[in-house]
C-alpha positions as a Python dict, from the first residue, in 0.01 Angstrom:
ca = {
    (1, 'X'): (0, 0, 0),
    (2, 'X'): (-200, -315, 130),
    (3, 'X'): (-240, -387, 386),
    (4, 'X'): (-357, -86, 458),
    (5, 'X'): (-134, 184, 577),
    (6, 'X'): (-377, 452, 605),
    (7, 'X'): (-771, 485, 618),
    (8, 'X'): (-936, 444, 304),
    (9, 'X'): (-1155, 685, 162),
    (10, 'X'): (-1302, 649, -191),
    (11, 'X'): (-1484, 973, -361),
    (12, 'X'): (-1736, 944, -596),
    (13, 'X'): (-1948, 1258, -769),
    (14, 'X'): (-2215, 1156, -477),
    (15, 'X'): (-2065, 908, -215),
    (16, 'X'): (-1798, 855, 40),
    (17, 'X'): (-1696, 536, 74),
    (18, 'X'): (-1522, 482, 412),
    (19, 'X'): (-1479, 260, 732),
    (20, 'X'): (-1742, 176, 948),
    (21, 'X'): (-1728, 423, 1226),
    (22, 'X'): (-1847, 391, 1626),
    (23, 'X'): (-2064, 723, 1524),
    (24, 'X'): (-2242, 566, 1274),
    (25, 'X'): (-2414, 264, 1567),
    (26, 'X'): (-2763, 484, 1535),
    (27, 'X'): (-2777, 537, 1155),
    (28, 'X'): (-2657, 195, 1041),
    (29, 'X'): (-2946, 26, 1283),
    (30, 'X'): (-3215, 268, 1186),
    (31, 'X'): (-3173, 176, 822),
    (32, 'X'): (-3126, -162, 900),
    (33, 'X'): (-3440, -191, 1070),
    (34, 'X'): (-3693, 55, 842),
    (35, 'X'): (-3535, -164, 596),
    (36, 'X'): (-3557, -509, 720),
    (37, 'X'): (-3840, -623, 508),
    (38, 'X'): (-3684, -507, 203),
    (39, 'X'): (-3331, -668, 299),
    (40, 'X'): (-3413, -987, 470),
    (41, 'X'): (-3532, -1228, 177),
    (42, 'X'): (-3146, -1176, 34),
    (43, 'X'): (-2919, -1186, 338),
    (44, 'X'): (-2849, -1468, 558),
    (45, 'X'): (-3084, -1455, 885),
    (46, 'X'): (-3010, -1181, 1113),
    (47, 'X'): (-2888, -1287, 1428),
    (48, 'X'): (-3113, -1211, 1726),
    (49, 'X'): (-2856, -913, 1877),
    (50, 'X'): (-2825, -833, 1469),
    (51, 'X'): (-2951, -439, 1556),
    (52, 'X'): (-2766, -433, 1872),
    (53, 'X'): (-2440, -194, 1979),
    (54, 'X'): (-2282, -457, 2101),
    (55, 'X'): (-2278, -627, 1732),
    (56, 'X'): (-2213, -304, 1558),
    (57, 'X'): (-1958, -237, 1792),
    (58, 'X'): (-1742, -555, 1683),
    (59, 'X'): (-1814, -522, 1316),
    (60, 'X'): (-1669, -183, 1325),
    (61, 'X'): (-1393, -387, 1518),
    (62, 'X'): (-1369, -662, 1235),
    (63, 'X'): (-1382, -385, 952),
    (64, 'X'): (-1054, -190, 1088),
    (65, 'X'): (-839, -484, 1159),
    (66, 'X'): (-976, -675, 812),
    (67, 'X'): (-860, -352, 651),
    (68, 'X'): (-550, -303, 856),
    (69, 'X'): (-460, -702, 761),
    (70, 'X'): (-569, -704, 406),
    (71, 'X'): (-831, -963, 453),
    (72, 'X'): (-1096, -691, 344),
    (73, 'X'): (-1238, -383, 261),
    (74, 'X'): (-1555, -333, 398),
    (75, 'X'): (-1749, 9, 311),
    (76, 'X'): (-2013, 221, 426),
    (77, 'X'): (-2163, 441, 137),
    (78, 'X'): (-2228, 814, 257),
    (79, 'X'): (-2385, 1074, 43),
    (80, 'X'): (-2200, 1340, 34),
    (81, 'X'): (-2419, 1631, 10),
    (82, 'X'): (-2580, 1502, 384),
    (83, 'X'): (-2358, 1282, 532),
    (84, 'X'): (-2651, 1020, 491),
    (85, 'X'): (-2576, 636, 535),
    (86, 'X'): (-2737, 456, 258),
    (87, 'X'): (-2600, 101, 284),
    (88, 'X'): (-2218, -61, 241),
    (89, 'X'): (-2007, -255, 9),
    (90, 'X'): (-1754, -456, 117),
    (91, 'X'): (-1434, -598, -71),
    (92, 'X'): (-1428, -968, 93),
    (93, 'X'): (-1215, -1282, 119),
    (94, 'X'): (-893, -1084, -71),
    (95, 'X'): (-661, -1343, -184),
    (96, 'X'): (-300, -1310, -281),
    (97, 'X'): (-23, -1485, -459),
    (98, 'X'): (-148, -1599, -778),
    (99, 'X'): (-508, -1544, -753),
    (100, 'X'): (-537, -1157, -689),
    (101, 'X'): (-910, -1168, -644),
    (102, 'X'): (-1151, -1061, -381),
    (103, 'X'): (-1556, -1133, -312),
    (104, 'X'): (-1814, -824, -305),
    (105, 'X'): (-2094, -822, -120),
    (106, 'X'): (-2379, -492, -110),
    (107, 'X'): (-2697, -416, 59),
    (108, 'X'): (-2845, -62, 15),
    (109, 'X'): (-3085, 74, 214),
    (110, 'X'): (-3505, 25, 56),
    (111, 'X'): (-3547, 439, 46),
    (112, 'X'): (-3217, 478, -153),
    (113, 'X'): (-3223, 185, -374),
    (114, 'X'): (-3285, 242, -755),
    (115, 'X'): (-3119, 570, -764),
    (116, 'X'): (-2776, 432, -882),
    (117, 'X'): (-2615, 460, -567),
    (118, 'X'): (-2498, 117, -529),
    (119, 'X'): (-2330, 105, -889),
    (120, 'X'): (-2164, 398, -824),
    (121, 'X'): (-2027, 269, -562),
    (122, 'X'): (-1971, -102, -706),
    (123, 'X'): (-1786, 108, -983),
    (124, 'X'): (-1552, 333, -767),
    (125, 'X'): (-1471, -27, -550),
    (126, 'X'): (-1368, -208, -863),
    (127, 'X'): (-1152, 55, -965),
    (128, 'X'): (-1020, 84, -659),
    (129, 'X'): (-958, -276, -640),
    (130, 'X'): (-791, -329, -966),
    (131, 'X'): (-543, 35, -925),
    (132, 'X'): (-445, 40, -599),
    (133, 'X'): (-517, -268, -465),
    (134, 'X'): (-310, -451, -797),
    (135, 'X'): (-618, -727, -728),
    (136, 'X'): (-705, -908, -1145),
    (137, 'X'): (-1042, -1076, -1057),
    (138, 'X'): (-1350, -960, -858),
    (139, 'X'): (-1620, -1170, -799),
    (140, 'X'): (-1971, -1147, -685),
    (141, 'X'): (-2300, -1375, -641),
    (142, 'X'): (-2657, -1346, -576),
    (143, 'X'): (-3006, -1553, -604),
    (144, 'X'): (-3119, -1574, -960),
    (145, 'X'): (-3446, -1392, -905),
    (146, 'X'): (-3278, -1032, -777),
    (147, 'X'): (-3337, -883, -1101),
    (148, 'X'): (-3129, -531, -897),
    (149, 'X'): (-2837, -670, -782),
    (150, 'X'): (-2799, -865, -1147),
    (151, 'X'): (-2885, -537, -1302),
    (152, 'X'): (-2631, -341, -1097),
    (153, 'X'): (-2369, -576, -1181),
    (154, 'X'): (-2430, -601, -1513),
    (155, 'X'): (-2463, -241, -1579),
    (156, 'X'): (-2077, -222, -1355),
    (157, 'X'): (-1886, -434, -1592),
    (158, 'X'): (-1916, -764, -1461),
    (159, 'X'): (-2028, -1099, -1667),
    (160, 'X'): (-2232, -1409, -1557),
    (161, 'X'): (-2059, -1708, -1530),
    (162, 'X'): (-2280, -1940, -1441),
    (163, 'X'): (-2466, -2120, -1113),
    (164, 'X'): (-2314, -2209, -816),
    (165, 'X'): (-2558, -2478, -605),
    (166, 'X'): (-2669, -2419, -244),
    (167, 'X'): (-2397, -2158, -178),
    (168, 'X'): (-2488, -1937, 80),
    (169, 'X'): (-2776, -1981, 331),
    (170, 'X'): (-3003, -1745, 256),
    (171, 'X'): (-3287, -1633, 485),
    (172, 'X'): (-3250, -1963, 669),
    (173, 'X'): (-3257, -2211, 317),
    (174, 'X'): (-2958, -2320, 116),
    (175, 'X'): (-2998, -2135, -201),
    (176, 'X'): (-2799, -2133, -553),
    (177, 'X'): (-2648, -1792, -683),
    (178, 'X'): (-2593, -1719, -1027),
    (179, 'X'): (-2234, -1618, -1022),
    (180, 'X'): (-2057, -1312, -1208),
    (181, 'X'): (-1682, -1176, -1242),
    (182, 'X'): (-1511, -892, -1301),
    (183, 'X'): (-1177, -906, -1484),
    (184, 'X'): (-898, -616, -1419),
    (185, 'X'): (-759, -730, -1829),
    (186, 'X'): (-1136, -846, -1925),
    (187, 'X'): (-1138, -937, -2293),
    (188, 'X'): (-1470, -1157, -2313),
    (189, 'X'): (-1728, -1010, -2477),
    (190, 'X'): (-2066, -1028, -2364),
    (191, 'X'): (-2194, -1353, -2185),
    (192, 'X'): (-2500, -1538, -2157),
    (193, 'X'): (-2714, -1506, -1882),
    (194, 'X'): (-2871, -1787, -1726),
}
């Protein structure tokens, strides 16, 4: 089934996990933008043309054919009862052959977050992942002081592992991420968290 054959679509009791779509240019960049503050001190710096069609127009370029080639997965999250965009999950840097194992990265939008939405959706990914993707290992990272996205992933099944120094730039800075994993066969109990 991977690469992908068909479009994916992932139903949860309140999402719809799909593609990035052209359609979706005006809703992505409005929630990116009433939600810049809340977003910015986690993500690497925008790029000046971040909010622009043009940009949007070649990520939904880079989703299909990352999907189409098995490279990635990368999700928007769309309540169902509106159609609403409320942010996106994407299944990154899939490897194969003896590894099995994929990166995921999340941002949800500030006037949806703390509702759940994003671990229902981190939940129905990882599934996802380890059934029909066959993937064993999912990893994820963020900066030690995001109390949400540690929550989210600890509440989802996945266990620290430890720090990883200066690993992504972050809002223009180096910055270590305390590092967590997922495991399709997971017999660990709980870990320590750093």
């Amino acid at each position: 089934m991977w690469p992908l054959r068909r479009k994916v679509r992932i139903e949860t009791e309140r999402l719809t996990l799909r593609l990035p779509a052209h359609a979706d240019f005006l809703a992505w960049t409005d929630l990116r933008r009433a939600s810049a503050d809340f977003l910015q001190p986690w993500e690497p710096t925008w790029a000046e043309d971040h909010l622009s069609r043009r940009a949007f127009t070649n990520r939904v370029y880079w989703a299909a054919r990352a999907a189409r080639t098995g490279t990635a997965l990368p999700l928007f999250l769309i309540r169902r009862h509106d159609g609403m965009l409320l942010g996106a999950i994407t299944l990154d840097h899939i490897r194969r052959g003896p590894a099995q194992a994929g990166t995921l990265g999340y941002w949800i939008g500030q006037p949806f977050a703390r509702q759940g939405y994003m671990r229902e959706a981190l939940q129905a990914v990882v599934h996802y992942a380890f059934t029909a993707l066959d993937l064993s290992r999912l990893e994820a990272a963020c900066l030690p002081e995001n109390a949400a996205s540690r929550g989210v992933l600890e509440k989802s099944g996945f266990k620290y592992e430890g720090v990883a120094q200066a690993y992504l730039q972050i809002n223009g800075r180096w910055r270590n991420h305390v590092l967590y994993a997922n495991l399709r066969n997971d017999r660990r109990g709980r870990t320590e968290v750093g």
